[in-house]
C-alpha positions in Angstrom: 11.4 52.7 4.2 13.7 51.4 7.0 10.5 51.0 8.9 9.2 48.8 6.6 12.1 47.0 6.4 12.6 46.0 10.0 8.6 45.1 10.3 9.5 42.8 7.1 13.0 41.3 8.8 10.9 40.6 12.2 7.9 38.9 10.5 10.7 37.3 8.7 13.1 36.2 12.2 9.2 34.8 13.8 8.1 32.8 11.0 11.3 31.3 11.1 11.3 30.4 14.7 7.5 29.3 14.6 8.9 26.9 11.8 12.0 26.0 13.7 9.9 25.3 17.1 7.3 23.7 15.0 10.0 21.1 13.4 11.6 19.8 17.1 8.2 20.3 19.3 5.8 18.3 17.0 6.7 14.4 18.9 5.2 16.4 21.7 1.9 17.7 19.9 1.5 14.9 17.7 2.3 11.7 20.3 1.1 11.3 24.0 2.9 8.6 25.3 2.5 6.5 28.5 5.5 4.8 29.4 5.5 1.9 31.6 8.5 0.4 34.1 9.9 -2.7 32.7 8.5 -4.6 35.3 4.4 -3.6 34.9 2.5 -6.6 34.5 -0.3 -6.9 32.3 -3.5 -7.8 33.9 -7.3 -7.6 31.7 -10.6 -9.3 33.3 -11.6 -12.6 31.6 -8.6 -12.5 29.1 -5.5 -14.5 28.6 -2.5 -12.7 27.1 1.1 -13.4 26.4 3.6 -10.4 26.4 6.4 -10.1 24.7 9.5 -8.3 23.5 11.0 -8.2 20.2 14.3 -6.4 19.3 14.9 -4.3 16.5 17.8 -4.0 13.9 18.4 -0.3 15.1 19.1 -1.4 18.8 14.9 -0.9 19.7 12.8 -2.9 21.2 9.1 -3.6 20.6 6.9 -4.4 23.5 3.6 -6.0 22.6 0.8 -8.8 23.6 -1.1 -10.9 22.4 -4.9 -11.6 23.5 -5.4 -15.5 23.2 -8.4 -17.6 21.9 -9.2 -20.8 22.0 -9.2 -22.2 18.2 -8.9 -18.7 17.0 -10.3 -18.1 13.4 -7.3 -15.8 12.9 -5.4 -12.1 13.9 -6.3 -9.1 14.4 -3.5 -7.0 14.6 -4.6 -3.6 16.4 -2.8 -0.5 15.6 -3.7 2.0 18.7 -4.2 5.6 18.1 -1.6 8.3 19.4 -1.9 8.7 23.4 -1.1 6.3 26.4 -0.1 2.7 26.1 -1.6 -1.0 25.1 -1.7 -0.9 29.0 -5.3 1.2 28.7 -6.0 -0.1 24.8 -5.6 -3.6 25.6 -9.7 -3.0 26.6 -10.8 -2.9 23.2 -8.8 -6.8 22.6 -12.4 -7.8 23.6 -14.1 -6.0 20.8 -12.3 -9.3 18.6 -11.8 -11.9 20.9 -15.6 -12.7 21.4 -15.6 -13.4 17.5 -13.1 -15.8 17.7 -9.9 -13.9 16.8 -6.7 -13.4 18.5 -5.3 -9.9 18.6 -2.3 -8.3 18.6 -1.1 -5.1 20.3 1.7 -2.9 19.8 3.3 0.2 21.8 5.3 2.0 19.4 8.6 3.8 20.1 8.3 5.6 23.3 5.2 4.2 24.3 4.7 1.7 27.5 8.0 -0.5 27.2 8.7 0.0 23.9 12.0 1.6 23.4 14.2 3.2 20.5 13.6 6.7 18.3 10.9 7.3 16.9 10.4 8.1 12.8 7.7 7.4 10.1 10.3 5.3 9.1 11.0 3.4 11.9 7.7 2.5 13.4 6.7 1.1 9.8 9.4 -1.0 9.8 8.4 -1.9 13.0 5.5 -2.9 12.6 5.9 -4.9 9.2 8.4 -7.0 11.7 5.6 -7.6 13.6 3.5 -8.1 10.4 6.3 -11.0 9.1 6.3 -12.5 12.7 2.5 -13.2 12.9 2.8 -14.6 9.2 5.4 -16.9 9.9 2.8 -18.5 12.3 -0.7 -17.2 10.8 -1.4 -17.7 6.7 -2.4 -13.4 5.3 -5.3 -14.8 4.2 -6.6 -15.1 8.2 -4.9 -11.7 9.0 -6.9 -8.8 9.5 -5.6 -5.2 10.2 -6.9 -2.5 12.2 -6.2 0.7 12.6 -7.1 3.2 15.0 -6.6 7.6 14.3 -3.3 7.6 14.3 -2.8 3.4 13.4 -5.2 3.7 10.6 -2.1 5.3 8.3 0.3 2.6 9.6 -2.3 -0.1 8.9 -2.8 1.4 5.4 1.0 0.8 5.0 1.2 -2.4 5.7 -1.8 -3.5 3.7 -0.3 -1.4 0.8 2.9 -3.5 1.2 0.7 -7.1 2.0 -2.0 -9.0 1.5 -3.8 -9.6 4.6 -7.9 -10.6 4.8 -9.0 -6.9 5.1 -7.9 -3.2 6.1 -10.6 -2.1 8.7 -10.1 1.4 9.2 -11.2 3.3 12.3 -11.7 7.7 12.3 -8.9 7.2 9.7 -7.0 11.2 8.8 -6.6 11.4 5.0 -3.0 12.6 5.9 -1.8 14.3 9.2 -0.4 16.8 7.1 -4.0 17.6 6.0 -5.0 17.8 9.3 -1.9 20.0 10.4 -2.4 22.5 7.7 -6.4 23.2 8.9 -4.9 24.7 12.1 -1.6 26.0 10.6 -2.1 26.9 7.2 0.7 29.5 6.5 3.4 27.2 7.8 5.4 24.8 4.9 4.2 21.5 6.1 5.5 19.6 3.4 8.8 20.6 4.4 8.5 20.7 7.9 6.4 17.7 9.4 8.0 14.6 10.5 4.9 12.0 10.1 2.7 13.3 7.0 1.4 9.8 7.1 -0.4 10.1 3.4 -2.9 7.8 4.2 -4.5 8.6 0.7 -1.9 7.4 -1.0 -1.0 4.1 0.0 -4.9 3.1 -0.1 -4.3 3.7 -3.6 -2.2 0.1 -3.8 -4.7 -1.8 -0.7 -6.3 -4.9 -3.0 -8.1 -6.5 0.5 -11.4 -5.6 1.1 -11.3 -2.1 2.9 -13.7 -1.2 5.6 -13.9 2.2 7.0 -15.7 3.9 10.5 -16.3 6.9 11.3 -18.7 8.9 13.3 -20.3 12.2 12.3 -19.5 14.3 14.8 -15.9 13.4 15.0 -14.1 16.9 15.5 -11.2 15.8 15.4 -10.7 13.9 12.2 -14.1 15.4 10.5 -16.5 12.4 8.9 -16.1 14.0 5.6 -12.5 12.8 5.8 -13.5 9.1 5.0 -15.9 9.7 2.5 -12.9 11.6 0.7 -10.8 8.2 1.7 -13.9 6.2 0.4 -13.9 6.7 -3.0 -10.2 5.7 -3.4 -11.0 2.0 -3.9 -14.6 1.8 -4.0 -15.2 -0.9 -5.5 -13.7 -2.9 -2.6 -14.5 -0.3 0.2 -17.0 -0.1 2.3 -18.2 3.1 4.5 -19.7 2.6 8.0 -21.5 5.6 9.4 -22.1 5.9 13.0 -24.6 8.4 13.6 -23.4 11.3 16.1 -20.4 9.2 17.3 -17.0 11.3 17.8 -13.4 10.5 17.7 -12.9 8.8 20.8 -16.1 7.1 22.1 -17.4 4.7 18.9 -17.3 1.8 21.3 -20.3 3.3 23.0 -22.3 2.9 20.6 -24.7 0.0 19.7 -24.3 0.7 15.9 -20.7 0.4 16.0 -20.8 -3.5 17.3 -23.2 -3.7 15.1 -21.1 -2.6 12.0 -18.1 -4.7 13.4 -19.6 -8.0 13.8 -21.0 -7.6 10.3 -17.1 -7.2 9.4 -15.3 -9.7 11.2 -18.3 -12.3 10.1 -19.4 -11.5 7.0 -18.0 -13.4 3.7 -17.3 -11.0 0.9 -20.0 -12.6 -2.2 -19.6 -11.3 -5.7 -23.2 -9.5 -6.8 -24.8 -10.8 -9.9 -25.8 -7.4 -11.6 -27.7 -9.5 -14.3 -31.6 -8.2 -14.9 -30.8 -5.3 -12.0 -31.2 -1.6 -13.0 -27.3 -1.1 -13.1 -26.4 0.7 -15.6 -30.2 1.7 -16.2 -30.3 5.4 -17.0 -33.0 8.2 -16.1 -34.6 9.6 -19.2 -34.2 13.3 -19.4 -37.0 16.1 -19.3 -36.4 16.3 -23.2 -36.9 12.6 -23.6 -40.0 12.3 -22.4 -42.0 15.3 -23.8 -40.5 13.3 -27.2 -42.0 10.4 -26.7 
């Protein structure tokens, strides 16, 4: 019996410092920042940017740029995904720019020059202060938002809590404490986890058009993940499938610029359904040997 016991009090005293190690060592899973001397400048070939700085209420400050074009239709603002800094993202500005759009970049908390602690909390107050500060400058109906991995939950946020032109949506997680619990299923997550980032459920409250890519062999955040996140909103969400693309290299696909120029160009039209075969029903087996 006192065997038992002590087996039961040392599975007991390991859990507990799995969970303990689990609740102060996830920044360092989770986030892969770069950080950047105060002093780095910002160079990218063939595009103009303007840094900048903005302080927070908490003491923080923001670091970000902004990729200029001339007459621009409107914003992108770019949320980034979880590792380096806008130094190495700022390569994708390009991806927007050649449609005519100026784009915004962030580093969160800890990232590049960006400063202050970083919570959920925090960085999407953050970045809705980023989010007024384009709008006092840039009517919602010319802002889009895009989020990459790890941005896609904060760009659901903010398009929960606005009204910009459309939520594009890149290898979006249904919520990082989905993902967690796939490799940790025996630990209480819900308890535990810092950023659960329930991307689900603030798509629930989106009303902008919502586009979503993902590639199928995305091990990582699995395809399947988006098709759950599809059917959310369907009527105003569209899924884009890239055919054997993973998490990190989309942009090296064809079919990807493809799908984003049809985004960042298209004009959403309301479908007349009249004399189509909406609504037009199969007849069953029994039916037919009926009639």
């Amino acid at each position: 019996m006192a065997n038992w016991l002590t087996v039961l009090l040392t599975v007991l005293a390991i859990y507990v410092l799995i969970s303990v190690l689990l609740y102060f060592l996830q920044d360092y899973f989770l986030f892969k920042p770069e950080k950047l001397p105060d002093d780095f400048q910002f160079y990218y070939n063939n595009q103009e940017i303007d840094e900048y700085n903005i302080e927070t209420r908490d003491g923080a400050t923001i670091n970000g740029l902004r990729f200029k074009t001339d007459n621009p239709k409107g914003v992108v603002f770019y949320l980034k995904g979880n590792s380096k800094s806008i130094k190495g993202w700022g390569k994708f500005a390009v991806d927007f720019t050649r449609h005519g759009y100026d784009v915004i970049m962030v580093d969160y908390r800890g990232f590049g020059k960006s400063t202050g602690r970083r919570t959920q909390k925090a960085v999407k107050r953050d970045m809705q202060v980023i989010y007024n500060k384009i709008k006092e400058k840039v009517p919602e109906k010319y802002i889009i938002l895009y989020g990459r991995s790890m941005g896609s939950g904060f760009a659901a946020k903010l398009a929960s809590m606005n009204n910009p032109r459309m939520l594009i949506l890149d290898a979006p997680y249904y919520s990082l404490s989905k993902v967690a619990k796939k490799y940790i299923p025996f630990m209480p997550l819900s308890i535990l986890i810092k950023f659960p980032m329930p991307t689900y459920k603030w798509l629930k409250y989106v009303n902008c058009p919502i586009h979503i890519i993902h590639g199928t062999d995305d091990r990582l955040i699995p395809y399947k993940t988006s098709v759950r996140l599809s059917k959310i909103k369907p009527k105003t969400t569209k899924l884009y499938t890239v055919i054997g693309g993973g998490h990190k290299n989309l942009n090296n696909f064809e079919s990807y610029h493809k799908m984003l120029t049809e985004i960042m160009t298209s004009k959403l039209r309301k479908v007349n359904l009249e004399g189509s075969s909406f609504n037009v029903k199969h007849s069953s087996k029994r039916a037919n040997a009926k009639a």
